[in-house]
DRENNUGU-330779 format. One record per residue: residue in three letters; x, z negated, y of N, C-alpha, C in turn. Coordinates in nm, 2 decimals, decimal comma. Each point is the difference from the previous one (the first is absolute). Layout:
REM DRENNUGU-330779
  lumba     n.X     n.Z     n.Y    ca.X    ca.Z    ca.Y     c.X     c.Z     c.Y
    ALA       X       Z       Y       X       Z       Y       X       Z       Y
...
***
This chain:
REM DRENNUGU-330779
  lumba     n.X     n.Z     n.Y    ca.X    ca.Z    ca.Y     c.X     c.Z     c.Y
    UNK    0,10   -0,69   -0,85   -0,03    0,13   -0,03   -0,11   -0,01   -0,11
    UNK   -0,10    0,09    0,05   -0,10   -0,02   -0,10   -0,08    0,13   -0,07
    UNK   -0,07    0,03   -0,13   -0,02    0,11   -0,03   -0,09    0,06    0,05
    UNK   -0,03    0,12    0,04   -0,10    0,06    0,07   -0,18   -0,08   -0,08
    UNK    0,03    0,00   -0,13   -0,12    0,01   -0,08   -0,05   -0,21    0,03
    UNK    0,10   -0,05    0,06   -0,04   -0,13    0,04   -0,05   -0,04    0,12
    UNK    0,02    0,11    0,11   -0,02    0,01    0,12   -0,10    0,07    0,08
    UNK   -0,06    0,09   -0,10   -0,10    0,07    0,07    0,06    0,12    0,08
    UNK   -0,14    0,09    0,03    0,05    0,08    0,09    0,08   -0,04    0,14
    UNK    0,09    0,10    0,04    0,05   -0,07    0,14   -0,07    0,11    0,08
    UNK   -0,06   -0,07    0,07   -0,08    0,15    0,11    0,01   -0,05    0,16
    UNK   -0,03   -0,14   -0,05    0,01   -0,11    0,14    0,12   -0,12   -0,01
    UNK    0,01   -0,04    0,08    0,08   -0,14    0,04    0,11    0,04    0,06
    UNK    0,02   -0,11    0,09    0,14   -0,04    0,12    0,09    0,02   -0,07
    UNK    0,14    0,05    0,05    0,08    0,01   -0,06    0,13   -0,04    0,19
    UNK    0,04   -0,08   -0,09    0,09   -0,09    0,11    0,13    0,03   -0,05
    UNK    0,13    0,00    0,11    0,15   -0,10   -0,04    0,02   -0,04    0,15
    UNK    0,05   -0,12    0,00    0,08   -0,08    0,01    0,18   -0,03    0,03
    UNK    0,03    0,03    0,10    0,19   -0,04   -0,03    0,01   -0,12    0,10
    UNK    0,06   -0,08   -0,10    0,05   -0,13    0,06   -0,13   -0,11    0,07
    UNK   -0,14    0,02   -0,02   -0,09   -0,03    0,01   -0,12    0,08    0,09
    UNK    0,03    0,09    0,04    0,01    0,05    0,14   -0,12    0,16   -0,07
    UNK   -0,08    0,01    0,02   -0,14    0,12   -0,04    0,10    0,13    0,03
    UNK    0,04    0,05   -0,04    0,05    0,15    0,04   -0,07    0,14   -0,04
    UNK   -0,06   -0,01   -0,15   -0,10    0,09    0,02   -0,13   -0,06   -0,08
    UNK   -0,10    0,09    0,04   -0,14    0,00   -0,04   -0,11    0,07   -0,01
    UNK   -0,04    0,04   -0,10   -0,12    0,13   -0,05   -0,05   -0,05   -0,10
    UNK   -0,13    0,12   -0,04   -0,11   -0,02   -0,06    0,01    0,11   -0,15
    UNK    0,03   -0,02   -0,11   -0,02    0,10   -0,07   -0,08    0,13   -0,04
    UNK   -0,09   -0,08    0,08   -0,15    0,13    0,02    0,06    0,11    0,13
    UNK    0,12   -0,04    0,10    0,04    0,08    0,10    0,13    0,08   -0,03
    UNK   -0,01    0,04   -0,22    0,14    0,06    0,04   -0,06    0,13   -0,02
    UNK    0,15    0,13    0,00   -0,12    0,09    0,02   -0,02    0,08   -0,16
    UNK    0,03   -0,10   -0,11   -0,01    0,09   -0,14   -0,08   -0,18   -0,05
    UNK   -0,10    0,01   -0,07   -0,01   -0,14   -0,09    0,13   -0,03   -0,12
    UNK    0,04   -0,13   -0,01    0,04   -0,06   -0,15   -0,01    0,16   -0,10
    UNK   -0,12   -0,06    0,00   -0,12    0,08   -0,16    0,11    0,17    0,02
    UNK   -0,02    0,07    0,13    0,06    0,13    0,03    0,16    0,04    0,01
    UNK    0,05   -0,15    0,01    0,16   -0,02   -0,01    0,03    0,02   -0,13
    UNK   -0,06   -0,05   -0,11    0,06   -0,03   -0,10   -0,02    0,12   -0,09
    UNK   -0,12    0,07   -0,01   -0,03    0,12   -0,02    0,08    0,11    0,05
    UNK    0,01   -0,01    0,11    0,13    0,14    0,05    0,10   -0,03   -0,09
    UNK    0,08   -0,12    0,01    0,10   -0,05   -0,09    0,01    0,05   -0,13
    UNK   -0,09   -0,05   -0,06   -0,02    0,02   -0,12    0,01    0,12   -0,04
    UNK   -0,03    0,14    0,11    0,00    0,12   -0,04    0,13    0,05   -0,02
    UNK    0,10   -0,08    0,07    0,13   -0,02   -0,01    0,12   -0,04   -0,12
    UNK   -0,05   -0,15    0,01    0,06   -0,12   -0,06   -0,08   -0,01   -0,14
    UNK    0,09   -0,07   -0,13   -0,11   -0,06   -0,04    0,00   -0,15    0,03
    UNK   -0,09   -0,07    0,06    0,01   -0,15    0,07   -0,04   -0,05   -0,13
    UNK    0,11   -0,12   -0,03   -0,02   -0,13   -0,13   -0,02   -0,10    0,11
    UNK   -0,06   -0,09   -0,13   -0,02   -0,14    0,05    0,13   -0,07    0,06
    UNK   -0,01   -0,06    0,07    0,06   -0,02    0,13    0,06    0,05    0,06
    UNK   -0,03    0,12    0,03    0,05    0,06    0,13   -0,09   -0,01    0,13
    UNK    0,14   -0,01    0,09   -0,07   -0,03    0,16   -0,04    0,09    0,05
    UNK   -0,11    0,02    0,12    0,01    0,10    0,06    0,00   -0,06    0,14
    UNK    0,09    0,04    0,05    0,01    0,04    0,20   -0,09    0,08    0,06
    UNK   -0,11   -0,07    0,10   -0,06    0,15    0,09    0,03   -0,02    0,09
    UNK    0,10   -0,08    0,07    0,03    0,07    0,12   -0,02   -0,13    0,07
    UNK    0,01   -0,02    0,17   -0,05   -0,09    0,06   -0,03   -0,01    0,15
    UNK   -0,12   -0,05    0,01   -0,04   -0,02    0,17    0,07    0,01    0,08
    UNK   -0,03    0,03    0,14    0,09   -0,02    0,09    0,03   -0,10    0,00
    UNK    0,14   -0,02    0,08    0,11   -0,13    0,04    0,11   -0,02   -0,11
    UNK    0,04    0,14   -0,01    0,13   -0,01   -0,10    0,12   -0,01    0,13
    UNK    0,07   -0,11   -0,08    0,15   -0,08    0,09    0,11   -0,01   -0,10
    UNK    0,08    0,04    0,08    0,17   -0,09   -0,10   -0,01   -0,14    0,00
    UNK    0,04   -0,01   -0,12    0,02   -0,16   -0,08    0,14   -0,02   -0,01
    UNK    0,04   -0,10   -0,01    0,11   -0,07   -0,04    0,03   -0,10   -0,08
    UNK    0,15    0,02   -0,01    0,04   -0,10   -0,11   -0,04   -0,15    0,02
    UNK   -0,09   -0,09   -0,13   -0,02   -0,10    0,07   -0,13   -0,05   -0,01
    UNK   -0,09    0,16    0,09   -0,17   -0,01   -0,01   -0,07   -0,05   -0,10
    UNK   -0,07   -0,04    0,03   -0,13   -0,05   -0,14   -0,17    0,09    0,07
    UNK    0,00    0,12   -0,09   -0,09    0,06   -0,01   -0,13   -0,03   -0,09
    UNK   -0,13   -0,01    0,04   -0,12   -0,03   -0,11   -0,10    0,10    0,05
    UNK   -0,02    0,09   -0,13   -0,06    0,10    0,03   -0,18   -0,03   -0,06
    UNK   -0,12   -0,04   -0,01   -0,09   -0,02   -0,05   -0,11    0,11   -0,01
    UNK   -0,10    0,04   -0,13   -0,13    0,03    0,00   -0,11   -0,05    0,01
    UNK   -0,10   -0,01    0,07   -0,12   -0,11   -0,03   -0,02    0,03   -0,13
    UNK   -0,04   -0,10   -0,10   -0,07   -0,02   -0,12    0,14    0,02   -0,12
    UNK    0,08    0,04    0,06    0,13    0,01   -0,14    0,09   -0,12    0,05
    UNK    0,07   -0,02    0,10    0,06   -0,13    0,01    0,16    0,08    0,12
    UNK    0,09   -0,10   -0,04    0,11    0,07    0,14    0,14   -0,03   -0,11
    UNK    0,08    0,11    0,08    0,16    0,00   -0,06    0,09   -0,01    0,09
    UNK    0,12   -0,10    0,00    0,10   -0,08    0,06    0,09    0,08    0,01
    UNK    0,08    0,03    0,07    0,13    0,05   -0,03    0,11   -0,06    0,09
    UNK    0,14    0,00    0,01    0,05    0,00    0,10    0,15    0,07    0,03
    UNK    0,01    0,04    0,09    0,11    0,09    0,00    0,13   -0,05   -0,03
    UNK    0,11    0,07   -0,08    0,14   -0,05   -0,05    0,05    0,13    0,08
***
């Protein structure tokens, strides 16, 4: 996890996961239909967002049930990828 202010704008890059090795979904951040920059701003009109808080936008098609067991890796181009696996 990394701080927005180390990463630059996100306007572009692949955004992948992965279960059990296997591509399940894949999109472009420039293809969602609000930017980063316009997520966090609605939020904000909301929320007040501190330092480290996450934000979720949602995701590509090819949403599936997981199971107990799975090893999910979800990645951004230019920020790096996160492991998980299911208990």
């Amino acid at each position: 996890i990394h701080r927005a202010t180390a990463v630059g704008p996100l306007e572009r890059g692949t955004i992948r996961l992965e279960v059990n090795g296997v591509e399940r979904q894949r999109g472009d951040l420039a293809d969602m239909i609000w930017s980063v920059p316009e997520i966090v701003a609605i939020l904000s009109g909301y929320f007040e967002l501190q330092a480290g808080d996450l934000v979720f936008t949602g995701t590509p098609a090819g949403v599936g049930p997981v199971q107990r067991g799975d090893r999910l890796v979800g990645s951004v181009d230019g920020i790096g990828e996160l492991s998980v696996r299911i208990v």
